[in-house]
C-alpha positions as CSV (number, residue, x, y, z in Angstrom):
1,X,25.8,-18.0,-1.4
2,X,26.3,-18.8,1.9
3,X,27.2,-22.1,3.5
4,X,27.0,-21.8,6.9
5,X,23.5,-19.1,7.4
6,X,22.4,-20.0,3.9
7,X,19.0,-19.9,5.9
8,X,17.8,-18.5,8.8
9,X,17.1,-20.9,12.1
10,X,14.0,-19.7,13.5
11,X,14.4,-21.9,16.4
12,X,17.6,-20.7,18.2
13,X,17.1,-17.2,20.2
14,X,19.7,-15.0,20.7
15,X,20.7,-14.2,24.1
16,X,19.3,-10.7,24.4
17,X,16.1,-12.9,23.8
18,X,16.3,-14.7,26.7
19,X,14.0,-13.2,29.7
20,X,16.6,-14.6,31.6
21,X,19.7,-12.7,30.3
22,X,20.9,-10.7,33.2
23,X,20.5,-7.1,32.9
24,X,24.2,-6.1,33.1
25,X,24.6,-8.5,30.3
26,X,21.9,-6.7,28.4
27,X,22.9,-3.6,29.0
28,X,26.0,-3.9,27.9
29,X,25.1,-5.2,24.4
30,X,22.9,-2.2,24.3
31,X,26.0,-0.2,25.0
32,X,27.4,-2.3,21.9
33,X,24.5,-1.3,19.4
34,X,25.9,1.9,19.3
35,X,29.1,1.4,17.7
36,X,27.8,-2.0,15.8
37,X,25.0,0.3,13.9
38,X,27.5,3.1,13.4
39,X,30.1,0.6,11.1
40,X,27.5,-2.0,9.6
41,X,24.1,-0.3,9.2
42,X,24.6,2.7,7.3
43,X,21.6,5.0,8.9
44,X,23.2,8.0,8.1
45,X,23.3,6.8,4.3
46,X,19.7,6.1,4.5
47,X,18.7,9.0,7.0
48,X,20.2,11.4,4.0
49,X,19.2,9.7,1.1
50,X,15.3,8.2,2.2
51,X,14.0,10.1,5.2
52,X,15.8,13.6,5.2
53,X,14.3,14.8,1.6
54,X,10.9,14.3,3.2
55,X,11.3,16.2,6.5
56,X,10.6,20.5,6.6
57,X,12.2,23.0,8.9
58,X,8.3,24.5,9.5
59,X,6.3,21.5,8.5
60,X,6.8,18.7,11.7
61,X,7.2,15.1,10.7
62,X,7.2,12.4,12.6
63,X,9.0,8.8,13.0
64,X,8.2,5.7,14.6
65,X,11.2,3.2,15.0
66,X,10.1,-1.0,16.2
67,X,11.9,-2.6,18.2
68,X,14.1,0.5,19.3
69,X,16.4,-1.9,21.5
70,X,19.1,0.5,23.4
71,X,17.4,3.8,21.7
72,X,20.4,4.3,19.7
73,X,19.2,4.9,15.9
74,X,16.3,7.2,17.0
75,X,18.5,9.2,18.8
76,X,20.6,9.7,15.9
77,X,18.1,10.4,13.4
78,X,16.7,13.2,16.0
79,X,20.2,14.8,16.4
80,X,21.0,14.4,12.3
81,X,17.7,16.1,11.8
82,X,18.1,19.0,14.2
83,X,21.7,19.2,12.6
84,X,19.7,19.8,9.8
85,X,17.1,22.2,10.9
86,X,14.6,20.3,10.2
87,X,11.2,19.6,12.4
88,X,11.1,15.5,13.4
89,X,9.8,14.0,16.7
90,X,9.8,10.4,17.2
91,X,8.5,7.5,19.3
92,X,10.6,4.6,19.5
93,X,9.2,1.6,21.0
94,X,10.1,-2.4,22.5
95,X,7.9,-4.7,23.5
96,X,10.8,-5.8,25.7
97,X,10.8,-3.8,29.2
98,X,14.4,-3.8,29.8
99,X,15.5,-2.1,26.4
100,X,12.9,0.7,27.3
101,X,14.0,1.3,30.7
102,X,17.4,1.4,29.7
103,X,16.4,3.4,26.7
104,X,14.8,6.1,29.2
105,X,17.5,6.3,31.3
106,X,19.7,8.4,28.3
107,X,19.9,12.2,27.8
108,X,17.6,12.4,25.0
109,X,15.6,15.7,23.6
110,X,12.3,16.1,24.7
111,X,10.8,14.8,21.2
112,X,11.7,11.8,21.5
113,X,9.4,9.2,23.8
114,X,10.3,5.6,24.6
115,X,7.6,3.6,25.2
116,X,7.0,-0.2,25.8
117,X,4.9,-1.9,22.9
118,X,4.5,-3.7,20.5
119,X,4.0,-2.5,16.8
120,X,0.2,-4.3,17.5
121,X,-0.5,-2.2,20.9
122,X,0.3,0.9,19.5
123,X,-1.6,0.3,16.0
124,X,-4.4,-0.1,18.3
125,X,-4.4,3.2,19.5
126,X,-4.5,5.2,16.7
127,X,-1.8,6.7,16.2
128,X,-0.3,6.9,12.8
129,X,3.1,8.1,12.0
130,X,5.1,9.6,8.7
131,X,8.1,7.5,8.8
132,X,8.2,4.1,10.6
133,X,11.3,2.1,10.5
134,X,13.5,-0.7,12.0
135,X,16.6,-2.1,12.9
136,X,17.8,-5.6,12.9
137,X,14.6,-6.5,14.2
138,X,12.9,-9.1,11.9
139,X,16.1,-11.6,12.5
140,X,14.1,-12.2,16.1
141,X,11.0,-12.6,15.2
142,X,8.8,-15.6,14.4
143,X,6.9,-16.4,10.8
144,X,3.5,-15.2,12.3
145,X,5.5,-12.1,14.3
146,X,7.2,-11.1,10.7
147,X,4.4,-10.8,8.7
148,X,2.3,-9.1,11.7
149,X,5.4,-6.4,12.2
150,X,5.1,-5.8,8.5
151,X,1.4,-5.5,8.5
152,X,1.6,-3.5,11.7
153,X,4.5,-1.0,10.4
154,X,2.5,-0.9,6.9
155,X,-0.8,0.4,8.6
156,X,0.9,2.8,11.3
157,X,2.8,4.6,7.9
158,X,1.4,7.6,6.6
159,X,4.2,7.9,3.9
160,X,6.9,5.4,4.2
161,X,8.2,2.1,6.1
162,X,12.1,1.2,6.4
163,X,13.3,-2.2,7.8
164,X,16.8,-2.7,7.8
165,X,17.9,-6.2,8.5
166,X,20.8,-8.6,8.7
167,X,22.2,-9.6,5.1
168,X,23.2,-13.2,6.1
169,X,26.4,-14.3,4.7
170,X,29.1,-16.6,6.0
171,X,32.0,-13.5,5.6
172,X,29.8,-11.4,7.9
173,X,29.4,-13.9,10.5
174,X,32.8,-14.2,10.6
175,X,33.7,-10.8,10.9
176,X,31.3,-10.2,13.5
177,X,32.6,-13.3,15.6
């Protein structure tokens, strides 16, 4: 059990949070998620073991990701599936400008689409999706935003909805310090 984050303060915001982080700042910890989700969030574990036994080479599928942030995962679950030879497109979307713009600005395939929203804006619109998931998302959002995400993500899933979080412990903060 942790002593220091044995509970989550849902006061403090992290700096990427702040409207007034500057945007080289911002960029460059979207430049960070990169390697960050490569050593600590196991995607390609969960790519191989929870999405990729659903996807077809002739059948297309497609994936919505939440709170995309610097476009990373998406882009890697498009590339893993074309690896595969299998048929994916995916939307990936922020409700945060900045982290779509910068998002945008990547050399990414043509099926994949960045767009500024929330999970609420786009369940409004009707779109409905096979796969939604997340990353380290939930860990910046309010009570009422948590439970409107999940409702949200729950509703815009055809098939099945993957958040992966932060797993608070006192050994990870330190490591990541």
């Amino acid at each position: 059990m942790p002593l220091i984050l044995s509970s989550r303060n849902t006061t403090v915001k992290e700096r990427m949070d702040d409207p007034d982080c500057s945007q080289k700042e911002l960029e460059n910890t979207y430049r960070q998620f990169s390697t960050i989700n490569n050593l600590i969030s196991q995607w390609r574990k969960i790519y191989a073991r929870r999405l990729r036994p659903f996807l077809h080479k002739n059948r297309p599928s497609n994936l919505l990701d939440i709170g995309c942030g610097g476009g990373d995962i998406p882009i890697k679950l498009l590339q893993w599936a074309r690896e595969d030879d299998l048929n994916l497109d995916v939307t990936a979307i922020d409700s945060d400008k900045r982290a779509i713009e910068f998002a945008q600005h990547l050399r990414t395939p043509d099926s994949i689409e960045f767009i500024n929203s929330s999970s609420s804006q786009l369940y409004k619109t009707g779109r409905t999706f096979d796969f939604v998931i997340s990353n380290h998302l939930l860990h910046h959002l309010n009570q009422k935003e948590f439970e409107d995400t999940l409702s949200d993500a729950r509703r815009l899933s055809r098939r099945k909805v993957i958040f992966n979080d932060l797993r608070r412990s006192d050994m990870a903060y330190f490591f990541f310090y």
